[in-house]
C-alpha positions in Angstrom: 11.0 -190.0 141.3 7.7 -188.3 140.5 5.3 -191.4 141.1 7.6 -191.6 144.3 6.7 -187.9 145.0 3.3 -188.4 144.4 3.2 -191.7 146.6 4.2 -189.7 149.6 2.3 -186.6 148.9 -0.8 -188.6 148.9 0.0 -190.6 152.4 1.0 -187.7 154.2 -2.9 -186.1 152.6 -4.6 -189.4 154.3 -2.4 -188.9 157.4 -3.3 -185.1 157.9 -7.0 -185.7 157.4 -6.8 -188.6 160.1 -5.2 -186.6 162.2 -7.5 -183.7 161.5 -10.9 -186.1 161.8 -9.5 -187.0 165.3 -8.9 -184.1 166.6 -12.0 -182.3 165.7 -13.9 -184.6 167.6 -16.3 -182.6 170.4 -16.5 -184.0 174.0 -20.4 -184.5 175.3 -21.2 -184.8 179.3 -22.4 -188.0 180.6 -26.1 -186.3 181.6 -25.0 -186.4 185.0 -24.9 -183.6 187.6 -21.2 -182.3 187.5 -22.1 -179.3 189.9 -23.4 -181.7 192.3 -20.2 -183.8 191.5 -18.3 -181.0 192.2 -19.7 -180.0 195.2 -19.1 -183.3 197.1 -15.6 -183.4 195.9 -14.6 -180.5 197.3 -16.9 -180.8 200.9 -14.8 -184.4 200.5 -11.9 -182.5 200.8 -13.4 -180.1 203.4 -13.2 -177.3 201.3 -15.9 -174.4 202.2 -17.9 -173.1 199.8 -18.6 -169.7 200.8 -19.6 -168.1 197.5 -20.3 -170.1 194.4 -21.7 -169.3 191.1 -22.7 -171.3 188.0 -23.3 -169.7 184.3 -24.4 -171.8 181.1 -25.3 -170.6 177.7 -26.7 -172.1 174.5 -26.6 -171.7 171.1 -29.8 -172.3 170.0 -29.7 -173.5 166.5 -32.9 -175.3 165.7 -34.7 -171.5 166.5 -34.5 -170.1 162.5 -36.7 -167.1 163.0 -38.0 -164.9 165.7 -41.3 -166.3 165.5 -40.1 -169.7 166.8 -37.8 -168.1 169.2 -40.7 -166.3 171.1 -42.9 -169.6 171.0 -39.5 -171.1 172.8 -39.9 -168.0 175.0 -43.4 -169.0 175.9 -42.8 -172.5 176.3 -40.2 -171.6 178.7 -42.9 -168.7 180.8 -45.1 -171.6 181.0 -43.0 -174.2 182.5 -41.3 -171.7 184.9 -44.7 -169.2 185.6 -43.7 -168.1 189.5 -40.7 -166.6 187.7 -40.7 -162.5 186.8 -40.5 -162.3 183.4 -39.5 -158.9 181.1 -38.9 -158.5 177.4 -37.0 -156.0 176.3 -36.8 -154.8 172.4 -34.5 -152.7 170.0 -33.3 -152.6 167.0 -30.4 -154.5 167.3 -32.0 -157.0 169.7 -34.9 -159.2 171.0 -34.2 -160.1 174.9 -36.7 -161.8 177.4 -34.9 -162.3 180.9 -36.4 -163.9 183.7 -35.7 -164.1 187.1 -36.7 -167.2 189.8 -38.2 -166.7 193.5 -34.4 -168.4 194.4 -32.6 -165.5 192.2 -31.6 -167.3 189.2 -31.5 -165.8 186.1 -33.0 -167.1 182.1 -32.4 -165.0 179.5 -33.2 -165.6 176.3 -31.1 -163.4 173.5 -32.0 -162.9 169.6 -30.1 -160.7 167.1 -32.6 -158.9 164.4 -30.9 -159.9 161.2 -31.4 -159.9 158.0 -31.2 -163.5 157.5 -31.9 -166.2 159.9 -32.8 -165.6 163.2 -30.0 -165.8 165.8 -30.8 -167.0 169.7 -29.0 -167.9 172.6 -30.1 -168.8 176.3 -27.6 -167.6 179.4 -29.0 -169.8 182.6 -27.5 -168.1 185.8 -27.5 -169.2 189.6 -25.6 -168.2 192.9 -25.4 -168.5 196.2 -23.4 -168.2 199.5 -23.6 -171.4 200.6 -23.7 -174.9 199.5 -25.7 -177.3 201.6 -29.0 -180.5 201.1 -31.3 -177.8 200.1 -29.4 -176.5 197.0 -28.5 -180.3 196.2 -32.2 -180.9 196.1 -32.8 -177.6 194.6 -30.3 -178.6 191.5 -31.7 -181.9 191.2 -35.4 -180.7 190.9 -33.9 -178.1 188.5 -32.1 -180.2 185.7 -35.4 -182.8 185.6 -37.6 -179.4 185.1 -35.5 -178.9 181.8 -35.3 -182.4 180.7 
């Protein structure tokens, strides 16, 4: 009865860390352009887009101290230089935020800690309309940060 016991025990162990292996697993994009995706679905549809408004952010893990973060800051002010770009500083914070000629918005967040650095990036881009030039615009975009 106990080898019994321990017979089952030990299946329903392998079972639950199957189970737990498979559903644990993340989901990646196919690197294509689901806003653009989006977009002709819905005009598909005839659906108007009068407002629309897209926001990503990023955990940036590989950054493991504020000196690499700001070099990633500066990477990113020289591949984007018609952009305004402000850093703001406290205590609790290290922020550089910039701003494109089309009004989207990069900003770049560390926490000051005591251990290893913390950083994440928030992209952010409206608009009022959806038509060819924001297609373009979006494509030119996403091969920019490639």
């Amino acid at each position: 009865m106990k080898e019994k016991l321990k017979f089952i025990l030990s299946i329903t162990a392998i079972m639950g860390f199957i189970i737990f292996q498979y559903g644990n697993r993340t989901t990646v994009a196919d690197g294509g352009l689901d806003l653009l995706k989006l977009a002709s679905v819905l005009q598909g549809e005839n659906i108007l887009l009068n407002e629309w408004s897209v926001n990503a952010r990023e955990h940036l893990v590989k950054l493991k101290t504020q000196q690499e973060i700001e070099v990633y800051a500066e990477d990113l002010r020289q591949k984007f230089p018609e952009w305004k770009w402000t850093v703001t500083s406290t205590r609790q914070k290290w922020e550089v935020t910039a701003v494109s000629p089309a009004h989207e918005t990069l900003q770049l967040l560390a926490t000051h800690t005591n251990q290893k650095a913390d950083a994440y990036i928030v992209y952010r881009v409206n608009g009022t309309a959806w038509n060819r030039d924001v297609e373009s615009f979006s494509q030119m975009a996403n091969l920019k940060l490639d």
